[in-house]
C-alpha positions as CSV (number, residue, x, y, z in Angstrom):
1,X,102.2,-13.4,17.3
2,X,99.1,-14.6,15.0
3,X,95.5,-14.5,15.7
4,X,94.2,-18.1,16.3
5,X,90.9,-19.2,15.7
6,X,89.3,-21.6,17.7
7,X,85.8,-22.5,18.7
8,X,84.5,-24.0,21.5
9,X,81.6,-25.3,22.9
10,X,80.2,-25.4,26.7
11,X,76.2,-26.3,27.9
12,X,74.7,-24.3,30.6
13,X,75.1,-25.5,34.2
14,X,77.9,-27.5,33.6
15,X,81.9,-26.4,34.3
16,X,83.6,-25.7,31.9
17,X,87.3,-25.8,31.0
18,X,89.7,-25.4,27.8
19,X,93.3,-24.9,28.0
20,X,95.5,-23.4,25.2
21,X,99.0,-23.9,24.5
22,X,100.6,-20.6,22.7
23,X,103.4,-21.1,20.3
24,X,105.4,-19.3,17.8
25,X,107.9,-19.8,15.5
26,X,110.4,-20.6,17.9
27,X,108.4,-22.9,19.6
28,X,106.1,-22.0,23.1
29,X,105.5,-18.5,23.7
30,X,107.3,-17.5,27.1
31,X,104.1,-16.0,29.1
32,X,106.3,-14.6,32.0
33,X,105.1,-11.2,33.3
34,X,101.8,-11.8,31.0
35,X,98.3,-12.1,32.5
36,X,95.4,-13.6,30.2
37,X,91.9,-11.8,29.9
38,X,89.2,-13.8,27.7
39,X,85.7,-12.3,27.0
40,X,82.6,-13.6,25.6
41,X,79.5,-11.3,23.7
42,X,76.8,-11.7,21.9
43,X,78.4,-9.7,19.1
44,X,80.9,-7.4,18.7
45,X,79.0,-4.2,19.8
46,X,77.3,-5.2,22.4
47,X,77.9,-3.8,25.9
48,X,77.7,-6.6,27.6
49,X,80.1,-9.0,28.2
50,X,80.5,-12.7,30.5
51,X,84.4,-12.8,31.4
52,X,85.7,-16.2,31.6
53,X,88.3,-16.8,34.4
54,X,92.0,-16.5,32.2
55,X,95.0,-17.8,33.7
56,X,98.5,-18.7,32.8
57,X,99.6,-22.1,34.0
58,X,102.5,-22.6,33.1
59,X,104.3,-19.4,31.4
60,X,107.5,-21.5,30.1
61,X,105.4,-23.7,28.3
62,X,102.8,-21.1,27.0
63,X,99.6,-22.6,28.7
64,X,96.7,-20.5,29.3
65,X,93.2,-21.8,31.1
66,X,89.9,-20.4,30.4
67,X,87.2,-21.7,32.1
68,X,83.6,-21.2,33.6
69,X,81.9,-22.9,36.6
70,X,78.6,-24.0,36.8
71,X,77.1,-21.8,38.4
72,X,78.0,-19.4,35.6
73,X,77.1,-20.9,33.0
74,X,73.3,-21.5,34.4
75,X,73.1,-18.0,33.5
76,X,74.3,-17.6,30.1
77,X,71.2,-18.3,27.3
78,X,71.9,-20.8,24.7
79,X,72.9,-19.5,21.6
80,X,76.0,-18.4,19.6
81,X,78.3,-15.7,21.3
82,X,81.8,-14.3,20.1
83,X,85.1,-14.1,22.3
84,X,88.1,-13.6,22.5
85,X,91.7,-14.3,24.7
86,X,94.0,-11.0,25.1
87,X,97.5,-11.3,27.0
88,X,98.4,-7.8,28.8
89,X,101.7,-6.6,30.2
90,X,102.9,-3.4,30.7
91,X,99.9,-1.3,29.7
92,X,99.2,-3.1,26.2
93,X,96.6,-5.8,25.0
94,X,97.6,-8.4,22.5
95,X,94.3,-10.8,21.4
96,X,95.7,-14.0,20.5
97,X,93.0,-16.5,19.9
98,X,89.4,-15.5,19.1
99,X,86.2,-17.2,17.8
100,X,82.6,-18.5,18.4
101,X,81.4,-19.8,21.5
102,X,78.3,-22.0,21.0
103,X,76.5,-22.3,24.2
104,X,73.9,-25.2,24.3
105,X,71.1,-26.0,26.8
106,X,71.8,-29.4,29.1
107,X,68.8,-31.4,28.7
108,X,70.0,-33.6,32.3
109,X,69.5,-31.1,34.7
């Protein structure tokens, strides 16, 4: 399977919520016996990392949810971070979709 790009965009203090649908060739990718793992950093070497909640919901179809509550994302500063989604079964990591994450300040608190 390809690395995807994709880019997304959340403000601090608010939920947030994105949900991807893998596909290949042959149409969804079949997620059964997969789990998801997606991380965000401020750039690639950094030590520290924010994990976002990964879950498959619906393996047949290829859906994956990545998401963040509020109280989370109070604590991330604004500013541009890098991540990326991995799917792991049986003791090997695959990153499927990776890209920016632009995390911007709400101004209605």
């Amino acid at each position: 399977m390809a690395v995807y790009t994709n880019n997304i965009v959340f403000y601090t203090g608010t939920d947030f919520e994105q949900i991807f649908i893998l596909e290949d060739d042959d149409g969804p990718f079949i997620l059964n016996g997969y789990a998801a793992i997606a991380k965000m950093r401020k750039h690639g070497g950094s030590t520290t990392a924010t994990s976002f909640s990964a879950t498959i919901t619906d393996a047949t179809a290829g859906k994956v949810k990545v998401s963040m509550g509020a109280e989370q994302t109070k604590t991330i500063s604004p500013g541009r971070y890098y991540y990326d989604l991995l799917l792991y079964r049986n003791g090997e990591n695959t990153r499927v979709i990776e890209g920016d994450v632009i995390v911007k300040l709400s101004v209605t608190r």
